[in-house]
N, CA, C and O atoms as CSV, one atom per row, in Angstrom:
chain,resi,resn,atom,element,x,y,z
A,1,UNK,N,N,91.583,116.255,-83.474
A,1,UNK,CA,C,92.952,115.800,-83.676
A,1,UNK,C,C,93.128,114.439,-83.018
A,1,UNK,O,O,92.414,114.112,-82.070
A,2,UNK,N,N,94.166,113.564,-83.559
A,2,UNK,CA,C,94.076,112.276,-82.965
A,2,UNK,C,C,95.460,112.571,-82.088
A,2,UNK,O,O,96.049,113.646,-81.970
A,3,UNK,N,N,95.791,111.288,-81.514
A,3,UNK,CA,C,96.667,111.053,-80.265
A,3,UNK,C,C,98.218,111.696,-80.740
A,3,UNK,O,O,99.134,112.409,-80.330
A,4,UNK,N,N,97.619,110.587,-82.334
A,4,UNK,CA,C,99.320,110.834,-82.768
A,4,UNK,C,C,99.322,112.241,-83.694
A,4,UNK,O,O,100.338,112.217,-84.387
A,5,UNK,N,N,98.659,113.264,-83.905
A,5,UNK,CA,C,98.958,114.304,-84.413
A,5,UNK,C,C,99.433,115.264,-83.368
A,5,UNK,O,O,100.369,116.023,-83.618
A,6,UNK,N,N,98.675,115.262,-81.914
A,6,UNK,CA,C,99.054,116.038,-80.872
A,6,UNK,C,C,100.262,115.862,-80.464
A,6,UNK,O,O,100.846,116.842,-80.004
A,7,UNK,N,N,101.200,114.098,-80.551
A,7,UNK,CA,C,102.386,114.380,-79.987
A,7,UNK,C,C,103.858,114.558,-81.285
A,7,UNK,O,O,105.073,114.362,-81.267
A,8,UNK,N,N,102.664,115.115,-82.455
A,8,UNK,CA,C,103.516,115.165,-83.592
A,8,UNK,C,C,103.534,116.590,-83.441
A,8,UNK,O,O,104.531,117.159,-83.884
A,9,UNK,N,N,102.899,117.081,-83.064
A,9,UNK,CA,C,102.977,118.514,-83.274
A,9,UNK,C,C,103.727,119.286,-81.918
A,9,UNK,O,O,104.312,120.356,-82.090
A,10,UNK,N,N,103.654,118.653,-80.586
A,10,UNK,CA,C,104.366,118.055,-79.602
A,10,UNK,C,C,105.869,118.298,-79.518
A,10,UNK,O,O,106.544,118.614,-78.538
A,11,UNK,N,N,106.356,117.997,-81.222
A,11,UNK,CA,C,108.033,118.396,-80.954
A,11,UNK,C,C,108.123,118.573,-82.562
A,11,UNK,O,O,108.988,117.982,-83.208
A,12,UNK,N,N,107.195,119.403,-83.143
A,12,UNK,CA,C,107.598,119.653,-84.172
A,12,UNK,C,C,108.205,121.350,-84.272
A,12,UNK,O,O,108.024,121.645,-85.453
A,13,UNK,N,N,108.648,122.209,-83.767
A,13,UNK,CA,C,109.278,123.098,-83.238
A,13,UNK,C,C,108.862,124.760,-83.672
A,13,UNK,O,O,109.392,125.869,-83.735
A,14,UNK,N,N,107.544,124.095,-83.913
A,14,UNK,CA,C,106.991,125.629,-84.654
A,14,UNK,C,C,105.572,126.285,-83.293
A,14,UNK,O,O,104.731,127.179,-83.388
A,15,UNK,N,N,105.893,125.354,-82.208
A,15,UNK,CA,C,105.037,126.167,-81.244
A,15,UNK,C,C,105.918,125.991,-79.901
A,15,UNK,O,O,106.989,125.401,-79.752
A,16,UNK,N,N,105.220,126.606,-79.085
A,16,UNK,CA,C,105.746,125.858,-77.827
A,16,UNK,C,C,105.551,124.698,-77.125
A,16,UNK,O,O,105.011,125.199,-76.138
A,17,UNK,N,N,105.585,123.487,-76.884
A,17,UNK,CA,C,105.277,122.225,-76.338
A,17,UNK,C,C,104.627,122.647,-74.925
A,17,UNK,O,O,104.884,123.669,-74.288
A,18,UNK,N,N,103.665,121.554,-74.563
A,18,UNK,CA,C,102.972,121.718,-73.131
A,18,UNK,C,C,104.021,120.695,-72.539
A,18,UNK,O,O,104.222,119.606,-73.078
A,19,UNK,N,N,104.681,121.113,-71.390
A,19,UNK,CA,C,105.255,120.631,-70.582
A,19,UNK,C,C,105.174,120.659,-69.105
A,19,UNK,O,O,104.568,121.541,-68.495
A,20,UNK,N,N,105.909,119.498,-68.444
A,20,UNK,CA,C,105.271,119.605,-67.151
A,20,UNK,C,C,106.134,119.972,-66.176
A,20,UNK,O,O,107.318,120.191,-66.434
A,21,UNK,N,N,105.408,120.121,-64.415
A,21,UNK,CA,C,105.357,121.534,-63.766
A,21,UNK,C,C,106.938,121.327,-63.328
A,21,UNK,O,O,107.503,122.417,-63.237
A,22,UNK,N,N,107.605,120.447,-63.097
A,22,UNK,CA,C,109.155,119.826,-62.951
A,22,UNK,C,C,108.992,119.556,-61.593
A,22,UNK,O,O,110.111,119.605,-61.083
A,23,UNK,N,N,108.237,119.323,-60.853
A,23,UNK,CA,C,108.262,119.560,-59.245
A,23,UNK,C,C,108.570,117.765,-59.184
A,23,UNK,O,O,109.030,117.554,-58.062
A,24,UNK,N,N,108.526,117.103,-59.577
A,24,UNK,CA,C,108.576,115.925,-59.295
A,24,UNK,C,C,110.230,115.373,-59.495
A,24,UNK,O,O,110.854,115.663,-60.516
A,25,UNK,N,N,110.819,114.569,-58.416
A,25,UNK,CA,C,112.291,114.475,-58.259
A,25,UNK,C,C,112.427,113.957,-59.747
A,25,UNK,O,O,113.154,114.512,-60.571
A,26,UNK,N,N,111.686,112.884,-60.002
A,26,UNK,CA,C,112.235,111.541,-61.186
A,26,UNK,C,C,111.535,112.149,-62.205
A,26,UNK,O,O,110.704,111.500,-62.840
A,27,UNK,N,N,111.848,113.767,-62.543
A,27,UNK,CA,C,111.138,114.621,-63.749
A,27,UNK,C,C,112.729,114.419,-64.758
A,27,UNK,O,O,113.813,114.760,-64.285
A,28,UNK,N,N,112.609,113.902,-65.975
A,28,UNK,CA,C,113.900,114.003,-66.852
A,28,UNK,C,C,114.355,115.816,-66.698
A,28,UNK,O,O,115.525,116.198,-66.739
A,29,UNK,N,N,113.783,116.261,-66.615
A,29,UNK,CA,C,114.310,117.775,-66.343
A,29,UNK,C,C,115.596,117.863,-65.043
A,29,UNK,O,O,116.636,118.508,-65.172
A,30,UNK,N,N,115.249,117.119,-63.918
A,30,UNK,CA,C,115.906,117.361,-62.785
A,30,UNK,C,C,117.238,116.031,-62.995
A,30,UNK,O,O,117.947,115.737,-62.032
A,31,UNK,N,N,117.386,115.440,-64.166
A,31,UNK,CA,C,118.858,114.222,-64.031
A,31,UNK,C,C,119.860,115.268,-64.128
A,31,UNK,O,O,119.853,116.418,-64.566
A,32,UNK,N,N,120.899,114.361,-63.474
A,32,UNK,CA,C,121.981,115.206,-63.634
A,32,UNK,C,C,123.468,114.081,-64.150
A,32,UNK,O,O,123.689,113.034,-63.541
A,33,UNK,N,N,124.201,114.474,-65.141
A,33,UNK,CA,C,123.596,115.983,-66.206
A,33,UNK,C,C,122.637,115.746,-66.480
A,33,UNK,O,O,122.045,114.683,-66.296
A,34,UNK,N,N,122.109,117.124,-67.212
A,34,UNK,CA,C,121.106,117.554,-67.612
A,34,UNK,C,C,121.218,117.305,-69.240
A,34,UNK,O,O,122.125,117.789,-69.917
A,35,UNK,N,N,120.084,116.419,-69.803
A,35,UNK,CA,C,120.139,115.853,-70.935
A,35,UNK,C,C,119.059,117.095,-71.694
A,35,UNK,O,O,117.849,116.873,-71.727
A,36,UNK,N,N,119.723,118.577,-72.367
A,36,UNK,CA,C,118.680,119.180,-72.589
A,36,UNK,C,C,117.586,118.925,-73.840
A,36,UNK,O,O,116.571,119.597,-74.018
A,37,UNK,N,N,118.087,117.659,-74.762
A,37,UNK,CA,C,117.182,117.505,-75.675
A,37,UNK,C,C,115.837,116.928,-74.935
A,37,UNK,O,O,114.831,116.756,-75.622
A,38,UNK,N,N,115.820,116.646,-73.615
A,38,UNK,CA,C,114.340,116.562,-72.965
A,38,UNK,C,C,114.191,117.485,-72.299
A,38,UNK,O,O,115.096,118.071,-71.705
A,39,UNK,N,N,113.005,117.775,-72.285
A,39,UNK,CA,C,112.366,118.924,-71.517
A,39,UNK,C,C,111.367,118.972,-70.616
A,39,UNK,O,O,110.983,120.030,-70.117
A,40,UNK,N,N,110.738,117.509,-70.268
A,40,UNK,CA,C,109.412,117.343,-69.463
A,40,UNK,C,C,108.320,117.622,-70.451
A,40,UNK,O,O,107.189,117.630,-69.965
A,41,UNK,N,N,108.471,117.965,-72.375
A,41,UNK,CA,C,107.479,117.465,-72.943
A,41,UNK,C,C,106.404,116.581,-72.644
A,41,UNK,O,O,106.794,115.419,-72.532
A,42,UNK,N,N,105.181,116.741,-72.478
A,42,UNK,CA,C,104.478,115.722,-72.273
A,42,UNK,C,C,103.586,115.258,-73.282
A,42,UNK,O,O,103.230,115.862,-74.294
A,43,UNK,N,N,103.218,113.963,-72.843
A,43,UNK,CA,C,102.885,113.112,-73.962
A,43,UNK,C,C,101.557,112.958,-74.131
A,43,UNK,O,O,101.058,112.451,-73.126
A,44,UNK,N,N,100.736,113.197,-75.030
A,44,UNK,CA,C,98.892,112.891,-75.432
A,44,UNK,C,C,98.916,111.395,-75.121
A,44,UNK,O,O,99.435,110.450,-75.716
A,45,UNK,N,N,97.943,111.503,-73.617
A,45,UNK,CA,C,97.323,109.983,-74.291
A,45,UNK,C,C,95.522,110.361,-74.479
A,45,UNK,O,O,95.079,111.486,-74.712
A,46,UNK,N,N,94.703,109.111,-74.309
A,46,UNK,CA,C,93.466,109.260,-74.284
A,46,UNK,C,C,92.759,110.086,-73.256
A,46,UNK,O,O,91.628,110.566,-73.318
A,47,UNK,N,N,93.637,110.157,-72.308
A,47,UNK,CA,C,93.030,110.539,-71.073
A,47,UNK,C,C,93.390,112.037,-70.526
A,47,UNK,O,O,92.991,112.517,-69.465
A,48,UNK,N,N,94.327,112.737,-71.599
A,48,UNK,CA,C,94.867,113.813,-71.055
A,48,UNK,C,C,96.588,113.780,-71.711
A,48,UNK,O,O,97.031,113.045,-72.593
A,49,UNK,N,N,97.143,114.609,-71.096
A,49,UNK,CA,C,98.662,114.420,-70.890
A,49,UNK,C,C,99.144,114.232,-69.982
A,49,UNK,O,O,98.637,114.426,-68.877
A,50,UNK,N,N,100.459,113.723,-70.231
A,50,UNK,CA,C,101.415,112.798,-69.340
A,50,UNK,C,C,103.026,113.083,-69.831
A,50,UNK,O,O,103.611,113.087,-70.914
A,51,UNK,N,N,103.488,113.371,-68.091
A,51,UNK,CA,C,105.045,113.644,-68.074
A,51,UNK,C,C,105.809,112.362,-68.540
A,51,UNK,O,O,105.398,111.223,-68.322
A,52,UNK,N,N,107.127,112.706,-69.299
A,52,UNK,CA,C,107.419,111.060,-69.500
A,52,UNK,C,C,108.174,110.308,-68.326
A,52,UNK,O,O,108.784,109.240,-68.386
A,53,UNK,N,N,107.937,111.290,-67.055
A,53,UNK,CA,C,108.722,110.525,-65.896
A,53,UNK,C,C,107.283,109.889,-64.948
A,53,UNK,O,O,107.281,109.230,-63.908
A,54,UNK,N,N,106.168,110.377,-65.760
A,54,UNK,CA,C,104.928,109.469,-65.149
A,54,UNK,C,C,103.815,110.066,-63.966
A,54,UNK,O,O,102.624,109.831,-63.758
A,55,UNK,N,N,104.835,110.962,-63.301
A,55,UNK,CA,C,104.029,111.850,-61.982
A,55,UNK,C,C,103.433,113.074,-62.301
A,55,UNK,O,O,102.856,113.636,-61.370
A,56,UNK,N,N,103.435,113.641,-63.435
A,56,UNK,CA,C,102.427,114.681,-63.623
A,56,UNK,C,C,101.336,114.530,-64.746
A,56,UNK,O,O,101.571,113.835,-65.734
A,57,UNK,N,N,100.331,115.083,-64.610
A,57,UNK,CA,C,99.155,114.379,-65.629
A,57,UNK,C,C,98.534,115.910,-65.595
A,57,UNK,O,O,98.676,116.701,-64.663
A,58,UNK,N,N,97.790,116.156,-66.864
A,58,UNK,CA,C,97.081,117.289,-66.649
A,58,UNK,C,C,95.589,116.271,-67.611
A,58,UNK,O,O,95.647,115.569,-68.620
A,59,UNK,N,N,94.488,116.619,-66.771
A,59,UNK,CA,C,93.339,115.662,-66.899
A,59,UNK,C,C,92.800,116.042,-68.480
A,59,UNK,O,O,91.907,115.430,-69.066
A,60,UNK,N,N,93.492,117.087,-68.965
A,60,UNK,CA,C,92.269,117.595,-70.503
A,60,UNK,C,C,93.595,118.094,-71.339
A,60,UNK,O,O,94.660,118.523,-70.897
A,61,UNK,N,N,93.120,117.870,-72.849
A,61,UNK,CA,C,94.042,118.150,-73.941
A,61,UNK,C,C,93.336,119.077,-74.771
A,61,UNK,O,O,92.257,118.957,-75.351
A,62,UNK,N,N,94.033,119.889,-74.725
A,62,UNK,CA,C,93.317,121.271,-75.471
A,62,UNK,C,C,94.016,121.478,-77.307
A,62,UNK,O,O,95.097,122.002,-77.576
A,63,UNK,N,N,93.252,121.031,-78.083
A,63,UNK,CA,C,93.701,121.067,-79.435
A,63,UNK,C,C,94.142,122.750,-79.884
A,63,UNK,O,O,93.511,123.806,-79.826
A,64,UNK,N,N,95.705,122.359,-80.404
A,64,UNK,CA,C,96.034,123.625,-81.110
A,64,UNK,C,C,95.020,124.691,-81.566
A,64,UNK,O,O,94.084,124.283,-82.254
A,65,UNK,N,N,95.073,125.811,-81.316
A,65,UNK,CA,C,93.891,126.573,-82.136
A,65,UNK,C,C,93.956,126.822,-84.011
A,65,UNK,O,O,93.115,126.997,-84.893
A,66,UNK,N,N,95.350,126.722,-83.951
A,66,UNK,CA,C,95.631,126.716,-85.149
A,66,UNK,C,C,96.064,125.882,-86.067
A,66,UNK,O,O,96.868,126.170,-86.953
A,67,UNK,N,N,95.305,124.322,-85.806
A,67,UNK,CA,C,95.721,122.934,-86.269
A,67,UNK,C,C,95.747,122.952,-87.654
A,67,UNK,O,O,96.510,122.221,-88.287
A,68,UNK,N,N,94.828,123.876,-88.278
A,68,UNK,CA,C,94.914,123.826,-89.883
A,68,UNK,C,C,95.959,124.411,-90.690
A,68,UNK,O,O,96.024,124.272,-91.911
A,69,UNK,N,N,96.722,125.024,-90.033
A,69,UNK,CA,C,98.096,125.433,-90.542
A,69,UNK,C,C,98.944,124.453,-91.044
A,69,UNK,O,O,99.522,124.311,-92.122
A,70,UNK,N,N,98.851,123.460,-89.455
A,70,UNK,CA,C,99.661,122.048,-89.572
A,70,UNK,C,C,99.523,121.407,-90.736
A,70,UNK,O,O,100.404,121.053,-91.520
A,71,UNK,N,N,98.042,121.243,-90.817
A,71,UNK,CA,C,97.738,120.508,-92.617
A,71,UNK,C,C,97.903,120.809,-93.670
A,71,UNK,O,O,97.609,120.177,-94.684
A,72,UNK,N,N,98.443,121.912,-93.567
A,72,UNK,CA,C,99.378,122.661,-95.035
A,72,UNK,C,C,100.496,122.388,-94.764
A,72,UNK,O,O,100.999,123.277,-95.451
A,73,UNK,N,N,101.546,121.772,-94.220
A,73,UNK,CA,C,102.751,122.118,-94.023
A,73,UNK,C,C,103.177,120.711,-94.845
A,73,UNK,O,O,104.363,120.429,-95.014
């Protein structure tokens, strides 16, 4: 899967999104108010994923198991 299919599939609303752990103050999860169309979704890059407030990273991106579904849709 490429970068941009993972963060297409990311918020396309037919799985659950990998999101991050919220522990970090400047996590969009913790503003107040609370803007709930964000969620600490995180974002595919080359290197892994990434919170969009920048402080959480998880080092490996694990492709949907069921990516070929996606290509029928």
């Amino acid at each position: 899967m490429t970068i941009e299919e993972l963060n297409e599939q990311q918020h396309c609303g037919m799985i659950h999104p990998y999101t991050c752990d919220r522990k970090a103050e400047e996590c969009e999860v913790k503003l107040d108010p609370r803007d709930y169309s964000k969620d600490g979704i995180l974002i595919a890059m080359e290197d892994g994923w990434v919170c969009p407030c920048g402080k959480y990273k998880q080092a490996f991106r694990n492709e949907y198991p069921f990516k070929s579904q996606f290509n029928k849709l």
